[in-house]
N, CA, C and O atoms as a GROMACS GRO file, in nm:
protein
  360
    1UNK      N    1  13.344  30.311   3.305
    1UNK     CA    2  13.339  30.415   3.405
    1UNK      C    3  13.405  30.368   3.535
    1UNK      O    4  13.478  30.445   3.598
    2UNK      N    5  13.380  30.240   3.578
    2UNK     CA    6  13.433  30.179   3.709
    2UNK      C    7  13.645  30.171   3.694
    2UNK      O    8  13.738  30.149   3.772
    3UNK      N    9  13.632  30.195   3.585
    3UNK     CA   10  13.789  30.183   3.561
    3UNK      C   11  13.862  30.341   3.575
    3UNK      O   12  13.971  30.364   3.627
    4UNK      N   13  13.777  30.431   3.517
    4UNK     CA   14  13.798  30.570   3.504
    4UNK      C   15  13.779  30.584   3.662
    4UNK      O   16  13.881  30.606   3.727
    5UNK      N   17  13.733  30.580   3.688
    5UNK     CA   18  13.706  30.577   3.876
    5UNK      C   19  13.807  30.520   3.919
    5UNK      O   20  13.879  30.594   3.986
    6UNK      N   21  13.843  30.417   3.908
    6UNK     CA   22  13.966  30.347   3.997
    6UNK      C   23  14.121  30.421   3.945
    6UNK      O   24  14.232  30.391   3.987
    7UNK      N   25  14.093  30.507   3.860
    7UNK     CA   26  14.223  30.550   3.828
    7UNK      C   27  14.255  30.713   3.881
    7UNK      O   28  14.361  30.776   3.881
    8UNK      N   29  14.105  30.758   3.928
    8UNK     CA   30  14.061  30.890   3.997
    8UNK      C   31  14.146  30.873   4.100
    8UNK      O   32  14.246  30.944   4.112
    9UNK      N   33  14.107  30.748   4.208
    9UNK     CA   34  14.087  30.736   4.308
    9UNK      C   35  14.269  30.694   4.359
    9UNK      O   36  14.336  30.710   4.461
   10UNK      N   37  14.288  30.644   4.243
   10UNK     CA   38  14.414  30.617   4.237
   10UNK      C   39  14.497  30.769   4.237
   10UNK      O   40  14.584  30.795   4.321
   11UNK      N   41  14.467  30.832   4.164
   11UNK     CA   42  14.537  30.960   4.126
   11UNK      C   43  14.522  31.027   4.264
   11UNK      O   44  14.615  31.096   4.306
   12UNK      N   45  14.414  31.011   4.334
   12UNK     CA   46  14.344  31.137   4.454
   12UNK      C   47  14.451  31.072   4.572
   12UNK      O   48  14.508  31.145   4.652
   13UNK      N   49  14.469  30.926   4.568
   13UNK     CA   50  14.573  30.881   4.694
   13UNK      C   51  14.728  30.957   4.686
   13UNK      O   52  14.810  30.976   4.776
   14UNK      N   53  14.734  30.990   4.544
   14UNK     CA   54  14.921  31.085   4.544
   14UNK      C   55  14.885  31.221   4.560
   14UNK      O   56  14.977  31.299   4.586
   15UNK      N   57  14.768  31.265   4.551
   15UNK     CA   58  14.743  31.436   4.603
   15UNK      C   59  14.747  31.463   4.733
   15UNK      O   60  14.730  31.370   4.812
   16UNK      N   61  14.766  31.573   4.774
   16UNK     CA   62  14.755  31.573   4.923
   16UNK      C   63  14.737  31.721   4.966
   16UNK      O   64  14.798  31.812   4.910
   17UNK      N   65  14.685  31.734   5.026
   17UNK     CA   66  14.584  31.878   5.084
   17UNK      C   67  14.617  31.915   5.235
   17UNK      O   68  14.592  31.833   5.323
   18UNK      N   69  14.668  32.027   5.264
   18UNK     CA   70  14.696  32.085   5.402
   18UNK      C   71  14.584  32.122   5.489
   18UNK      O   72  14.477  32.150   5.434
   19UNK      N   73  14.595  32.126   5.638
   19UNK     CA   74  14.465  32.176   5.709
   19UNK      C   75  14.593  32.241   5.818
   19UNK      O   76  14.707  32.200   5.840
   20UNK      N   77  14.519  32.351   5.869
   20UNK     CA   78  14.589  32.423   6.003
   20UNK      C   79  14.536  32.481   6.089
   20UNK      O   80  14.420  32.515   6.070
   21UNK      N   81  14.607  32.515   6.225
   21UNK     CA   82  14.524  32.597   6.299
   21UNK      C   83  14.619  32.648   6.373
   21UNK      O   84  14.732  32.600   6.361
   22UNK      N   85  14.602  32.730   6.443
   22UNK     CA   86  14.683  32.797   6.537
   22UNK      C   87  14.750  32.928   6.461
   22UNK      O   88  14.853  32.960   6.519
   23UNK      N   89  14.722  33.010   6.352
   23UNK     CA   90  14.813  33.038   6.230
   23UNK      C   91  14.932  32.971   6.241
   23UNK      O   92  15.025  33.006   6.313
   24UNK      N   93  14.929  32.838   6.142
   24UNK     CA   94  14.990  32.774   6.143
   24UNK      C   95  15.068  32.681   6.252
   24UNK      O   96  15.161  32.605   6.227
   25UNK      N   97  15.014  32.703   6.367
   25UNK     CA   98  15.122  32.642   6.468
   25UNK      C   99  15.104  32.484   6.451
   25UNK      O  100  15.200  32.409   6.466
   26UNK      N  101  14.965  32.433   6.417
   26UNK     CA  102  14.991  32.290   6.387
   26UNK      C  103  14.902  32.265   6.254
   26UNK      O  104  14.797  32.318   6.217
   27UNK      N  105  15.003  32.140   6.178
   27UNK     CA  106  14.939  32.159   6.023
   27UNK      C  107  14.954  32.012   6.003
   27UNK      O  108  15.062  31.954   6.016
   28UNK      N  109  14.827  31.947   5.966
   28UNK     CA  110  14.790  31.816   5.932
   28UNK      C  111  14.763  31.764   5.731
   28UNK      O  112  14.672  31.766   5.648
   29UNK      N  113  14.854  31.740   5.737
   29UNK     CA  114  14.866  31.660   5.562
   29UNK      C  115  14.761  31.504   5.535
   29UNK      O  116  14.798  31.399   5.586
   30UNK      N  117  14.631  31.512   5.449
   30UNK     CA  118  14.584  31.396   5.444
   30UNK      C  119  14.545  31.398   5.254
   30UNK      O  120  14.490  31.484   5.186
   31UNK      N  121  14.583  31.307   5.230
   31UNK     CA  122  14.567  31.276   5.066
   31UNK      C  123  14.456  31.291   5.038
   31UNK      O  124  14.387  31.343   5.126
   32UNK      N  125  14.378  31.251   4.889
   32UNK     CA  126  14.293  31.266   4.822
   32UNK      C  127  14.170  31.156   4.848
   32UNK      O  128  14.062  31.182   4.796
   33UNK      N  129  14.184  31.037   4.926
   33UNK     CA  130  14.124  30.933   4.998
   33UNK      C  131  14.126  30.979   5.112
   33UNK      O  132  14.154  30.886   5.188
   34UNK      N  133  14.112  31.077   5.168
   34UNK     CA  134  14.115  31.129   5.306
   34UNK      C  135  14.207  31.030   5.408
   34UNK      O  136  14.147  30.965   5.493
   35UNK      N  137  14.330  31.020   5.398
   35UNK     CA  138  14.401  30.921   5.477
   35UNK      C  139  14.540  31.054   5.564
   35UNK      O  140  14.620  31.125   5.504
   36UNK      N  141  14.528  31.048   5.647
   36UNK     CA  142  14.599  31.107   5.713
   36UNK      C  143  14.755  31.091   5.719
   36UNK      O  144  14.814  30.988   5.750
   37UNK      N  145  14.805  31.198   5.689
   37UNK     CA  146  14.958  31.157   5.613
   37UNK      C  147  15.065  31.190   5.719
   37UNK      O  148  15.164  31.119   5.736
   38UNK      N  149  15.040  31.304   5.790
   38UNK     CA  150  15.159  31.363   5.849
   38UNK      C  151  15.044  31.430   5.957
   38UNK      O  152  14.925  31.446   5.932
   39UNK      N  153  15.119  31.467   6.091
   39UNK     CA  154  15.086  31.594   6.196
   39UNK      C  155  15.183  31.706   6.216
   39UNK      O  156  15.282  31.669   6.280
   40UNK      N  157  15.185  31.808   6.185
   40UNK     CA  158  15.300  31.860   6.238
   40UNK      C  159  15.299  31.982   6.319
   40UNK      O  160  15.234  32.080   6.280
   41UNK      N  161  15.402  31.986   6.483
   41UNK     CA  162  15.359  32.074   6.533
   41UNK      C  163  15.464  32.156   6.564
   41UNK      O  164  15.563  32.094   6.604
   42UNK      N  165  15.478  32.305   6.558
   42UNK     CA  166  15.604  32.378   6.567
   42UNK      C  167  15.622  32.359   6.773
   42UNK      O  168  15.557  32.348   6.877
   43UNK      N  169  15.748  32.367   6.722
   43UNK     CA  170  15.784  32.377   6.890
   43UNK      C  171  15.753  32.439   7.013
   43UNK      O  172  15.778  32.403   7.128
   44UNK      N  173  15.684  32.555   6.962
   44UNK     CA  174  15.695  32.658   7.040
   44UNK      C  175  15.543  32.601   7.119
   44UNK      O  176  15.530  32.610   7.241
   45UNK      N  177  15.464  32.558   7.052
   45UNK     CA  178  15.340  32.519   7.089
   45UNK      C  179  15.348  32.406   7.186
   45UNK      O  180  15.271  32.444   7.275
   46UNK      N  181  15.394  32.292   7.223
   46UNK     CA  182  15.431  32.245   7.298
   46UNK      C  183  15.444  32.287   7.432
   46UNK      O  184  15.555  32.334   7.458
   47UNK      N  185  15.344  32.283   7.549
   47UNK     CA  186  15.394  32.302   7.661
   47UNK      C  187  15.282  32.210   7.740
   47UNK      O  188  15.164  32.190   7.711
   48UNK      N  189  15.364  32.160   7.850
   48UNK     CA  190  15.266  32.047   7.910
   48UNK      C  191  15.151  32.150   7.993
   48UNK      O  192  15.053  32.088   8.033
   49UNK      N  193  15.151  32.260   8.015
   49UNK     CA  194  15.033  32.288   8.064
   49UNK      C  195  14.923  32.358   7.965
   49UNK      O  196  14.820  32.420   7.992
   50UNK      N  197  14.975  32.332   7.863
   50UNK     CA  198  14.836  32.395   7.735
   50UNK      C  199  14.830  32.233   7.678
   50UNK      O  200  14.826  32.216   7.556
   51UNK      N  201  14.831  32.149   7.743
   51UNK     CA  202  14.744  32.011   7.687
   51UNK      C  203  14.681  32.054   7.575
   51UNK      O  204  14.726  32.065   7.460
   52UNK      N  205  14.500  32.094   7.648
   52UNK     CA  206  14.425  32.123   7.604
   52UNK      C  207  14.432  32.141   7.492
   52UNK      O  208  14.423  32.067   7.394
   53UNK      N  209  14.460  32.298   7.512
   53UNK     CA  210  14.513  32.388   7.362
   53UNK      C  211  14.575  32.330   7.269
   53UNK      O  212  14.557  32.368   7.153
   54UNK      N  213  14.656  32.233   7.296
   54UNK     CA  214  14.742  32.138   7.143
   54UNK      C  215  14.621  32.064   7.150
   54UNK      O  216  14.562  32.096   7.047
   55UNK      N  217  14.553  31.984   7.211
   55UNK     CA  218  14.449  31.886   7.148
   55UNK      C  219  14.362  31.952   7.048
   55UNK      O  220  14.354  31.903   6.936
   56UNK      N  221  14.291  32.068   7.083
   56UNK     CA  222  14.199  32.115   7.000
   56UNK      C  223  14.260  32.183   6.872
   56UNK      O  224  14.188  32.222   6.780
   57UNK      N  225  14.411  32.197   6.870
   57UNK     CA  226  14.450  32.266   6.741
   57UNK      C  227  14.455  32.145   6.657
   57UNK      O  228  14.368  32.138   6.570
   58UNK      N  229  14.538  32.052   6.667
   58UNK     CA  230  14.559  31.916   6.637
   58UNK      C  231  14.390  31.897   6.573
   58UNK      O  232  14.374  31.894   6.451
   59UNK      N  233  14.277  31.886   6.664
   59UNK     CA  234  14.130  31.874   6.604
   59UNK      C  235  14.119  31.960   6.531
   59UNK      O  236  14.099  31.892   6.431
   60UNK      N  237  14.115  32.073   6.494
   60UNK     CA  238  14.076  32.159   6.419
   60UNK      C  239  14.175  32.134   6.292
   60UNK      O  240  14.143  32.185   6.184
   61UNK      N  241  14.279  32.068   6.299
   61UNK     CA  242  14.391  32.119   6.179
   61UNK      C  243  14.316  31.993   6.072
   61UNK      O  244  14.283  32.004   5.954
   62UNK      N  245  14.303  31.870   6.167
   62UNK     CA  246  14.265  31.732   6.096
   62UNK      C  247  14.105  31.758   6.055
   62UNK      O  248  14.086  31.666   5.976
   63UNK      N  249  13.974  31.834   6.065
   63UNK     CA  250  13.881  31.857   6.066
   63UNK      C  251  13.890  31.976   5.907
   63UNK      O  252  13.808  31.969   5.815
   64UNK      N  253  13.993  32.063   5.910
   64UNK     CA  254  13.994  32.113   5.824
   64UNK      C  255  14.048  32.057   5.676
   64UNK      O  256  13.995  32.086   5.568
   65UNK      N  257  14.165  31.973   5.693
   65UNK     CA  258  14.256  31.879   5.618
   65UNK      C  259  14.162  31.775   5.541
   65UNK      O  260  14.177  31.752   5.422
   66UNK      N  261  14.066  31.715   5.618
   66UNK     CA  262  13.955  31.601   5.596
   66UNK      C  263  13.830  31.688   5.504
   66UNK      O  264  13.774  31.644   5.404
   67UNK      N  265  13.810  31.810   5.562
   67UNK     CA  266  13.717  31.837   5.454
   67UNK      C  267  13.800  31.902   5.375
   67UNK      O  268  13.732  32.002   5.352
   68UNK      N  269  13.912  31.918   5.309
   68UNK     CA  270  14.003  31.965   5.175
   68UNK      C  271  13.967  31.851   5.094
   68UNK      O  272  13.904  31.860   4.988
   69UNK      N  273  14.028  31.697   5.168
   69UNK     CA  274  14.062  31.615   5.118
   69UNK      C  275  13.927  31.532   5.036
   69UNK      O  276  13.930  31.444   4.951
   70UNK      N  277  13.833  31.588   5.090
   70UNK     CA  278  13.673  31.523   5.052
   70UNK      C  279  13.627  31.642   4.954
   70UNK      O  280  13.586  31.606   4.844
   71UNK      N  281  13.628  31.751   4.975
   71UNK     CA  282  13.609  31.880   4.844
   71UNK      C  283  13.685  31.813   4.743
   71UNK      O  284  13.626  31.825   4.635
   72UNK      N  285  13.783  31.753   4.733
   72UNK     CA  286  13.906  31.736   4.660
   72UNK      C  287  13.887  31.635   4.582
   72UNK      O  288  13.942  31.640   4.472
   73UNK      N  289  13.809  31.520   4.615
   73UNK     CA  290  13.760  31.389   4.603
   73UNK      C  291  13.647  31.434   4.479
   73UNK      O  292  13.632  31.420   4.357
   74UNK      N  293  13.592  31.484   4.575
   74UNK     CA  294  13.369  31.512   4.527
   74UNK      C  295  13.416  31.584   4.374
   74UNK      O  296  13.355  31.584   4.267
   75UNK      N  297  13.528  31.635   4.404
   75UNK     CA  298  13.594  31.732   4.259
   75UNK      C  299  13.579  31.674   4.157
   75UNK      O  300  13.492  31.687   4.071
   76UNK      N  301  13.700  31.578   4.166
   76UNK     CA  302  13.788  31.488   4.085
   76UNK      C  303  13.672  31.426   4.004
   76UNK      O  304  13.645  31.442   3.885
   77UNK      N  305  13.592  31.332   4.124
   77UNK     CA  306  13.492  31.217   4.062
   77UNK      C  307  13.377  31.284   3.984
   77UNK      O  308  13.346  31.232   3.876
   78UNK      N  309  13.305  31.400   4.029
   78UNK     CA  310  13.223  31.482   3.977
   78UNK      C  311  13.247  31.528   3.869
   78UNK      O  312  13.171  31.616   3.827
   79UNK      N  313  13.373  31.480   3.781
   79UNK     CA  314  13.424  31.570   3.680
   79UNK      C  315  13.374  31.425   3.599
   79UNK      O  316  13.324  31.449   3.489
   80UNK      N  317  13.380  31.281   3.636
   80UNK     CA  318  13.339  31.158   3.602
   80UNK      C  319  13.151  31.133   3.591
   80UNK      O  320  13.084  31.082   3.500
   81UNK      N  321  13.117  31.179   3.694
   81UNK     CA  322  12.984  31.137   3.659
   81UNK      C  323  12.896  31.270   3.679
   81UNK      O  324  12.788  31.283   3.737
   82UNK      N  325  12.998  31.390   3.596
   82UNK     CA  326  12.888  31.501   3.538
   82UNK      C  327  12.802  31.564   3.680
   82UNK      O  328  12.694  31.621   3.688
   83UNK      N  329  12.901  31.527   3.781
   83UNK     CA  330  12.800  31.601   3.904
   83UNK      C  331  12.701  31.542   3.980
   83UNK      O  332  12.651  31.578   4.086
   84UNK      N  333  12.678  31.426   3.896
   84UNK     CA  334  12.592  31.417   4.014
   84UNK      C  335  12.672  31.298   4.139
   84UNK      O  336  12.781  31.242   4.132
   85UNK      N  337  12.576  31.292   4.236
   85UNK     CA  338  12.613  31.257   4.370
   85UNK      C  339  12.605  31.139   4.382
   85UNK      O  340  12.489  31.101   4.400
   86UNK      N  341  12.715  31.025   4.379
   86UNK     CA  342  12.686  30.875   4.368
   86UNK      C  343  12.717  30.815   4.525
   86UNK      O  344  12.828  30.823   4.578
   87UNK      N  345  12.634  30.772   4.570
   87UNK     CA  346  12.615  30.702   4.758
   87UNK      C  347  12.771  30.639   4.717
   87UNK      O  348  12.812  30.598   4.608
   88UNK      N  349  12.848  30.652   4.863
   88UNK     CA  350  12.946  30.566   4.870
   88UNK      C  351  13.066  30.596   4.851
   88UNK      O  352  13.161  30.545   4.910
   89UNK      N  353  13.072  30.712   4.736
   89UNK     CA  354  13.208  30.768   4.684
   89UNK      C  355  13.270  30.864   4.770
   89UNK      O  356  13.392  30.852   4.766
   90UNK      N  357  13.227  30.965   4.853
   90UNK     CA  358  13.269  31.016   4.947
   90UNK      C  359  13.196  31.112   5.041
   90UNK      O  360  13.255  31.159   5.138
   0.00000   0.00000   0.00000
């Protein structure tokens, strides 16, 4: 089983799951190990006096991306140990 797992986990690091916010104005890519891959922000969003406003889209895009990437995980492995919930795995 510890091998079938390492090959999950292996498989879940080449998947990769989108998060966004702004409709679409900024969109954060993080794999199947929840590792953060890419940020990306359209141009138009960019302006030095909406700081703010890009920080919290940026938070919201990576907040949404992270829980894809952990649904995505709990999936995979749950398909390994029949559901139930093993401490540690994600």
């Amino acid at each position: 089983m510890q091998q079938e797992m390492g090959r999950v986990k292996e498989e879940l690091k080449q998947r990769v799951v989108e998060g966004s916010a702004g409709g679409g104005m900024v969109t954060v890519h993080v794999n199947g190990n929840v590792e953060v891959l890419a940020i990306k922000i359209k141009p138009e969003v960019i302006d030095p006096n909406e700081r703010e406003m890009l920080e919290d889209l940026i938070l919201a895009a990576v907040k949404q991306a992270v829980e894809k990437a952990q649904e995505l995980g709990q999936a995979e492995l749950g398909k390994l140990t029949g559901g139930l919930s093993l401490p540690g795995l994600f």
